[in-house]
ZAMARGU-4260 file (C-alpha; in steps of 0.2 Angstrom, whole numbers, plus 5000, padded with zeros to 4 digits):
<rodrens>
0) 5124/5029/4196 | 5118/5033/4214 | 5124/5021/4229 | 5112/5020/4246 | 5123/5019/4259
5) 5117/5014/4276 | 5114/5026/4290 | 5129/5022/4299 | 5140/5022/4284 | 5134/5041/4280
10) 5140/5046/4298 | 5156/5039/4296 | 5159/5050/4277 | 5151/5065/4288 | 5164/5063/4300
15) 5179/5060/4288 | 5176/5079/4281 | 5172/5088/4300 | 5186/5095/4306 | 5195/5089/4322
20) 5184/5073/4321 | 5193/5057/4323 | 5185/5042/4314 | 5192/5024/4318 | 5191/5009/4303
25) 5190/5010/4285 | 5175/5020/4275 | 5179/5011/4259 | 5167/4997/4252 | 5173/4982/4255
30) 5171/4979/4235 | 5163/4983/4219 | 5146/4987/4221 | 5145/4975/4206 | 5155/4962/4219
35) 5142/4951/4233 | 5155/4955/4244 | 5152/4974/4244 | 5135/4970/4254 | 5135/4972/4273
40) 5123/4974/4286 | 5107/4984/4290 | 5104/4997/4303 | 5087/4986/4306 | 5101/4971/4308
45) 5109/4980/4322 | 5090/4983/4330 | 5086/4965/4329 | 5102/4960/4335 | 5101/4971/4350
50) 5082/4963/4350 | 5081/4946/4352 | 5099/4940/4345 | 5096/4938/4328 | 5107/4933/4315
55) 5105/4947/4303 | 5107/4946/4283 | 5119/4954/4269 | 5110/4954/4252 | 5115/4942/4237
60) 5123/4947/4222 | 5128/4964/4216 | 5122/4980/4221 | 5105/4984/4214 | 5102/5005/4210
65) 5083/5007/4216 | 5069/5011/4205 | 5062/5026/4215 | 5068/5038/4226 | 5074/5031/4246
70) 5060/5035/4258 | 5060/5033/4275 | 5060/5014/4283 | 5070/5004/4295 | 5074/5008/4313
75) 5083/5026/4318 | 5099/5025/4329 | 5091/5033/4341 | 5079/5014/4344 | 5096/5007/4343
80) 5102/5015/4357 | 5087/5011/4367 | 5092/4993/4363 | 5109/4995/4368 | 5113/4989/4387
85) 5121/5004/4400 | 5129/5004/4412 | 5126/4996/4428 | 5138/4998/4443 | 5125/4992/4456
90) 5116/4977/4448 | 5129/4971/4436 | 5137/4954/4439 | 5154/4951/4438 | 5163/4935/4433
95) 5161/4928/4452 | 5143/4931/4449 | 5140/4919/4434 | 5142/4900/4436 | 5160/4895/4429
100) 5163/4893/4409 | 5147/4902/4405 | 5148/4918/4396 | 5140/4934/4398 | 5141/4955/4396
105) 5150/4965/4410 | 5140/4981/4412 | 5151/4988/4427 | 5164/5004/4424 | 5182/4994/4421
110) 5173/4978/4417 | 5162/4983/4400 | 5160/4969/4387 | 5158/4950/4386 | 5166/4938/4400
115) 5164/4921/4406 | 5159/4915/4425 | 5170/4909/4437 | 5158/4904/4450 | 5161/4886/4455
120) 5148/4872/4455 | 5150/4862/4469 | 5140/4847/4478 | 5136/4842/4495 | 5148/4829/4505
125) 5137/4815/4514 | 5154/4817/4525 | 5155/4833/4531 | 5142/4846/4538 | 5153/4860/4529
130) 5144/4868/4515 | 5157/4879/4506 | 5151/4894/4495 | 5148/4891/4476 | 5132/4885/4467
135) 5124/4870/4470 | 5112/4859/4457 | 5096/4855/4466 | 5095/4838/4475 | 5089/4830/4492
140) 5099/4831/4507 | 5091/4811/4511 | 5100/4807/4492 | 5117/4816/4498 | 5115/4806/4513
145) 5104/4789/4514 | 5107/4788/4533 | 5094/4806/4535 | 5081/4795/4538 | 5068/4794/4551
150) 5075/4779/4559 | 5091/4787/4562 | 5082/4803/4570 | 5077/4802/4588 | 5057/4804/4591
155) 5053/4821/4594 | 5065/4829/4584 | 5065/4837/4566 | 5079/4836/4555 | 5079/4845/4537
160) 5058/4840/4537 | 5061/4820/4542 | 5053/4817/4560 | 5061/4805/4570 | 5057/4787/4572
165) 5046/4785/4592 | 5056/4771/4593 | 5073/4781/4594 | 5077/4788/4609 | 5089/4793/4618
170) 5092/4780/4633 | 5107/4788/4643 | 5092/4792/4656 | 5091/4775/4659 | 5094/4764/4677
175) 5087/4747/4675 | 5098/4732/4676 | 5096/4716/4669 | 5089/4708/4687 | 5074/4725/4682
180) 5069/4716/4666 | 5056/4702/4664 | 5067/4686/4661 | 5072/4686/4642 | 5065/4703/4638
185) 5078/4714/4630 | 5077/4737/4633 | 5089/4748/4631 | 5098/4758/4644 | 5113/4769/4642
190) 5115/4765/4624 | 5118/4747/4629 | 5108/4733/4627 | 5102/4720/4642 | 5091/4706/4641
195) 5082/4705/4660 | 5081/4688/4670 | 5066/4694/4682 | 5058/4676/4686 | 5039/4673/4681
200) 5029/4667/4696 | 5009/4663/4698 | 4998/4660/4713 | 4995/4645/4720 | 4977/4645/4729
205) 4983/4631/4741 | 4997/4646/4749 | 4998/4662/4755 | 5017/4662/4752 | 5021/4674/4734
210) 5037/4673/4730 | 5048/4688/4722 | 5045/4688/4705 | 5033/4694/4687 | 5016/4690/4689
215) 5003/4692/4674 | 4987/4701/4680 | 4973/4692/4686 | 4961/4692/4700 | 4963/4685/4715
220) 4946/4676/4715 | 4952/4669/4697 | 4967/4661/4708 | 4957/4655/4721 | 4937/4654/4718
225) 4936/4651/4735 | 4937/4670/4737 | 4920/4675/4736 | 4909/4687/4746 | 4897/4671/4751
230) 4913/4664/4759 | 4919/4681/4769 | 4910/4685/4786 | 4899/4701/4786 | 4910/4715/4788
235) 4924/4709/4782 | 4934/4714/4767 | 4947/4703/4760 | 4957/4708/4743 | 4943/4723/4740
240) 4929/4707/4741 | 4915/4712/4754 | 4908/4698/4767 | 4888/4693/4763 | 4876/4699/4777
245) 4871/4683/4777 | 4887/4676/4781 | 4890/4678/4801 | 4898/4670/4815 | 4883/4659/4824
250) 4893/4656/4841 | 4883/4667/4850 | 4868/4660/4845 | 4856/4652/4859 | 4838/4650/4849
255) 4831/4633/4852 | 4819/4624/4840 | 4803/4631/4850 | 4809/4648/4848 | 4810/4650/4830
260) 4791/4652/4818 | 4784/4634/4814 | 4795/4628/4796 | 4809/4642/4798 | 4828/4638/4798
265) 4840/4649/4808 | 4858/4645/4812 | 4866/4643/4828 | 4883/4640/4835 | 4885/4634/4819
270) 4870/4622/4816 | 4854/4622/4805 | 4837/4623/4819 | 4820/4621/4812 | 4808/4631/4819
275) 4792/4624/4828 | 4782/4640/4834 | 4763/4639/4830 | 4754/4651/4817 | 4740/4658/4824
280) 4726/4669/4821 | 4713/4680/4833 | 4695/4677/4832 | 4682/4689/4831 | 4670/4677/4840
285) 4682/4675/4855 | 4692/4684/4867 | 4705/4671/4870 | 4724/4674/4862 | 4733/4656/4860
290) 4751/4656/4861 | 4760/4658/4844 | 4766/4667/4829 | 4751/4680/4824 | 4753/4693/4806
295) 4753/4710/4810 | 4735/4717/4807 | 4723/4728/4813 | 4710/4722/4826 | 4694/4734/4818
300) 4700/4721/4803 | 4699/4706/4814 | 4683/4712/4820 | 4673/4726/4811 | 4661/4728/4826
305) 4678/4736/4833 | 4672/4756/4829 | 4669/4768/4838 | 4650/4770/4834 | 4651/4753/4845
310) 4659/4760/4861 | 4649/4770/4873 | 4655/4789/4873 | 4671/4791/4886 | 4677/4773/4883
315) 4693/4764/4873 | 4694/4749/4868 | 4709/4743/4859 | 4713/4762/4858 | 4696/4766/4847
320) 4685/4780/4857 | 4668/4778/4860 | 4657/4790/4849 | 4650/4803/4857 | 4633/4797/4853
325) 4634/4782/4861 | 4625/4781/4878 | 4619/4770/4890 | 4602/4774/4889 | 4594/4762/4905
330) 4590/4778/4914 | 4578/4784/4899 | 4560/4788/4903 | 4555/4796/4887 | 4542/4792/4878
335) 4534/4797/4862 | 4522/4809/4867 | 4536/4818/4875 | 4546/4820/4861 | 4545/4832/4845
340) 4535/4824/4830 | 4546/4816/4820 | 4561/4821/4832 | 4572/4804/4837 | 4578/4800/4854
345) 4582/4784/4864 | 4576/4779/4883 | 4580/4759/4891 | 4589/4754/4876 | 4575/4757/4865
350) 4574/4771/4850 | 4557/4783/4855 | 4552/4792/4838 | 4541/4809/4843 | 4524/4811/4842
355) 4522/4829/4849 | 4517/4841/4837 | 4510/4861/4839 | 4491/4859/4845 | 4494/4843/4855
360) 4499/4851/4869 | 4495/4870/4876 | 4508/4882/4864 | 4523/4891/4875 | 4527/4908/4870
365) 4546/4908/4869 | 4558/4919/4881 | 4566/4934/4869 | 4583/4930/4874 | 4585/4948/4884
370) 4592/4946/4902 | 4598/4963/4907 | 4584/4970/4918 | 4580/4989/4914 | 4568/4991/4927
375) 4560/4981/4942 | 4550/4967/4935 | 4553/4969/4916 | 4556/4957/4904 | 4574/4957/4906
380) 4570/4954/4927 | 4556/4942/4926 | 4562/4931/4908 | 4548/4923/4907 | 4544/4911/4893
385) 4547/4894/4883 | 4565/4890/4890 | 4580/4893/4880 | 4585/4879/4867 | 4605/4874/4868
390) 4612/4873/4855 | 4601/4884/4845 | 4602/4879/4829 | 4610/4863/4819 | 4620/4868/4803
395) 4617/4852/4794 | 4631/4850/4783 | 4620/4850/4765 | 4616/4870/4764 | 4603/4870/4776
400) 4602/4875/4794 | 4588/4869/4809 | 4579/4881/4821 | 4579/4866/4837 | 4568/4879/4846
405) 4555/4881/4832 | 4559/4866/4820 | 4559/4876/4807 | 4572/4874/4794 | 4579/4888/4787
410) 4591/4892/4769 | 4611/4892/4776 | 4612/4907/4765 | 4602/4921/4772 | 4605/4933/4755
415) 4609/4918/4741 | 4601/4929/4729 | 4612/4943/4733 | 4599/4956/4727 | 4581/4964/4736
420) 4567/4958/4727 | 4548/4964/4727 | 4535/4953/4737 | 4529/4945/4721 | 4548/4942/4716
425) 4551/4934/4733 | 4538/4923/4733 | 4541/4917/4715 | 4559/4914/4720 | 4556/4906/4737
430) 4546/4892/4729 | 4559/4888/4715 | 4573/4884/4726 | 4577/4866/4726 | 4593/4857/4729
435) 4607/4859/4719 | 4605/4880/4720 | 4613/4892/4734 | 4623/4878/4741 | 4608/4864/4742
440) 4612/4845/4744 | 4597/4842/4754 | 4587/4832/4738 | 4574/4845/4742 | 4563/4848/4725
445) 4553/4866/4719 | 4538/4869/4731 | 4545/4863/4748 | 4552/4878/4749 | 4545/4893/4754
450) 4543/4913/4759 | 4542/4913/4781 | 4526/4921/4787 | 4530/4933/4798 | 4528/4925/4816
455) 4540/4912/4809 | 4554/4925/4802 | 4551/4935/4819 | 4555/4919/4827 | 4572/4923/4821
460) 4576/4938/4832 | 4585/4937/4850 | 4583/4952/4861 | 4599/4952/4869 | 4609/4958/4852
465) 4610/4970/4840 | 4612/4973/4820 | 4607/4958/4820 | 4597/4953/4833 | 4602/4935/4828
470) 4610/4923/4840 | 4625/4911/4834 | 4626/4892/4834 | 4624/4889/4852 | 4613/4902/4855
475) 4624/4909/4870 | 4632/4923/4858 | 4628/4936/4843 | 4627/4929/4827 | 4645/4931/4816
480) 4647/4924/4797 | 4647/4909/4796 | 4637/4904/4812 | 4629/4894/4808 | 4622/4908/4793
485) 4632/4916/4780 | 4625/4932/4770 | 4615/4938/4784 | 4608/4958/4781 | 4605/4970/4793
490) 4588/4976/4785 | 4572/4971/4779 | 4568/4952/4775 | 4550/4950/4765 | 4538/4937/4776
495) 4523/4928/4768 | 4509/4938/4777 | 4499/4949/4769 | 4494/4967/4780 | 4475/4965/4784
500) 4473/4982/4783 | 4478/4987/4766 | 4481/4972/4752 | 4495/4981/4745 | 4506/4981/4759
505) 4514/4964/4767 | 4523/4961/4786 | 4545/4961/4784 | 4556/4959/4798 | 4570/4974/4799
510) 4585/4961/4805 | 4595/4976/4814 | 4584/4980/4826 | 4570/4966/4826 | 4557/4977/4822
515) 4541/4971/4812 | 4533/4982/4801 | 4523/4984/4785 | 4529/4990/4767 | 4523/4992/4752
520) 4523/4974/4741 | 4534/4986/4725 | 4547/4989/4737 | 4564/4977/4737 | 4567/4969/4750
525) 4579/4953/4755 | 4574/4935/4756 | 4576/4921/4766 | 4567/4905/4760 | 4560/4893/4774
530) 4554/4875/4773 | 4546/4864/4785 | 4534/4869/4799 | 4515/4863/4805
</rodrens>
């Protein structure tokens, strides 16, 4: 019969037989490997003890010789070992270590092997702040103590997590006394307790007298209704409340009845006087002002006939000037046949509307303007002519401009076309214009207009200048933009008239130097339309 033996047990027989080899403890069987008793534990015992703790098992009943040859199983001593705890001089607890009465495996040189705590277990004493060294089982400090709470902390402070209560201070800054305390209010000061005996008092609105003592907030003006801004005199501020303008001293005051408008009250010296001063209003249809209250207004509203186009020129009335065209005409001898037809004037009061037209009377050749004298009785020395015409020219406000020499009313805009043009083109152009175009408000319709013949456009030209020889406004001066002309050239404007002597050629006017001349009807030139004229 063969016996397995466990690895151990083969180790201990090896080392019985090695020489110098010591072995400790008994090699026999414990029994009869017949006997239960002879069983004892596994290598893979030992490995699970080492494990986890477990208990291990010896087998029951005798020992049983295996069917087939022992292979290889169970753990080798080498895993045991792994198992096994070393040594550990650093980390290993001691017995001081480990809570007392509680066992546990030394691991330290001198101290190898199973040992039991001594560490104390202690508890915290609501009596003492001493916390002595041992271990301690988890609990509240509040439990220890019931008085670590926040009524107990003073406000602002933090103790073990509990904030104090707000209303715990510390009062030992404290200074009142009891006669600082509103009667039967207790504080604390200096950790003692007073109870004030400060009097409560109110206002009386029959006395200015305010005795020592509490008193509740209110207003004044609750206390005394009296104390109102209607009641104050102006300028006057008592307890922040600001007299009423209206409210004034009338001592000074000396109006009488009659000096005060008709129905009015003012106060004086402390009276109520009723006015009695009349209202009154001007007239337009007389001159007289009767005593008494008038609106303010405007006299041209009283009386519309108050304009100036009613005042006679170099008078004020009522601080209107007279207009300019309003003369005293008395010393007027005019008559119709005197006057330009169609032209108005006014002579003895009475307006004289002209009946003097070209043909009517014997034509005057007009003087050229020129007054420098180039040699002994030229034009210049002699003048001679139709007598100059001051102002000139009229620029009547709606585009439009009037010759007063010739009549002849002439287009404001000398070069509204702003191009040259043939004599076809010219004529086609002139006799379109109506108002509304090239600056018109004149009503004027297509056809009133037209091209200047030449005498009429020659008219134009004024001796004494040069490019253009076009006199301004006034005629006392050359011609600038804008008087009375705007767009004025200094070159050829077409006229109307045909040249006798060859169809194809027409009469312009050269504006720079004045000079009438001929040119083809193909060849551009400017246009300055023309209406009016005999």
């Amino acid at each position: 019969m063969r016996y397995r033996c466990t690895l151990l047990l083969c180790l201990l027989f090896a080392g019985l037989f090695a020489p110098g080899v010591l072995v400790a403890g008994s090699i026999d069987s414990p029994a009869a490997p017949t006997d239960a008793a002879s069983a004892m534990f596994t290598l893979d015992d030992l490995y699970n003890r080492l494990l986890n703790g477990a208990a291990g098992s010896k087998r029951l009943g005798a020992f049983a010789e295996p069917l087939l040859t022992p292979a290889a199983t169970g753990h080798t001593v080498d895993q045991i070992m792994a198992l096994a705890p070393a040594r550990d001089d650093t980390n290993g607890a001691v017995v001081t270590d480990v809570l007392a009465g509680k066992t546990f495996w030394q691991l330290r040189s001198g101290n190898w092997g199973l040992a039991t705590g001594t560490l104390a277990q202690r508890t915290l004493d609501a009596g003492s702040t001493t916390v002595q060294a041992g271990y301690y089982a988890a609990t509240t400090l509040s439990t220890v103590d019931t008085d670590l709470a926040s009524g107990n902390i003073r406000a602002g402070v933090n103790i073990f997590g509990i904030d104090g209560n707000s209303n715990v201070v510390n009062t030992s800054t404290g200074t009142a006394a009891n006669s600082d305390i509103l009667s039967g209010k207790t504080a604390w000061v200096d950790g003692a307790q007073r109870t004030g005996n400060i009097s409560t008092q109110t206002l009386s609105s029959t006395s200015t007298d305010m005795p020592a003592g509490y008193y509740a907030g209110t207003t004044l003006s609750g206390v005394a209704s009296n104390l109102a801004s209607g009641n104050i005199k102006s300028g006057v501020e008592i307890f922040g409340v600001t007299g009423a303008s209206s409210v004034v001293d009338t001592s000074t005051g000396d109006a009488a009845a009659g000096d005060i408008l008709s129905g009015k009250i003012a106060w004086v010296d402390g009276a109520a006087v009723t006015g009695t001063i009349a209202v009154q209003t001007l007239s337009a249809a007389s001159t007289t002002v009767n005593a008494g209250y008038y609106a303010a207004t405007n006299l041209a509203t009283v009386d519309p006939d108050l304009a100036s186009g009613n005042i006679k020129s170099g008078k004020n009335i009522f601080g209107v000037d007279g207009s300019p065209t309003v003369l005293d005409t008395s010393a007027g001898t005019a008559q119709a046949s005197y006057v330009a037809g169609g032209k108005v004037t006014y002579a003895a009061g009475t307006q004289v509307v002209g009946l003097r037209y070209p043909g009517t009377v014997p034509a005057r050749v007009a003087k050229t303007g020129q007054t420098v004298s180039y040699a002994a009785r030229d034009d210049g020395n002699l003048g001679v002519g139709a007598g100059n015409v001051y102002p000139r020219f009229t620029d009547n406000g709606n585009g439009t401009t009037t010759d007063n020499l010739t009549g002849l009313i002439w287009l404001k805009n000398a070069n509204c076309n702003y191009n040259a043009l043939t004599w076809a083109q010219a004529l086609t152009y002139a006799n379109a214009l109506a108002s509304g175009s090239c600056g018109l408000t004149d009503g004027s319709t297509a056809g009133q207009w037209r091209l200047p013949n030449h005498e009429e456009l020659a008219s134009l030209t004024h001796d004494a200048f040069f490019s253009p020889t076009l006199s301004n406004t006034a005629g006392t001066g050359q011609w600038i933009e804008g008087d009375p002309f705007t767009g004025v050239e200094s070159n050829y404007y077409w006229s109307s008239t045909t040249y006798a002597g060859n169809m194809s050629d027409a009469w312009s006017v050269r504006l720079d130097i004045g000079i009438v001349s001929k040119e083809s009807k193909t060849a551009p030139k400017y246009v300055w339309p023309v209406r009016g004229g005999q």
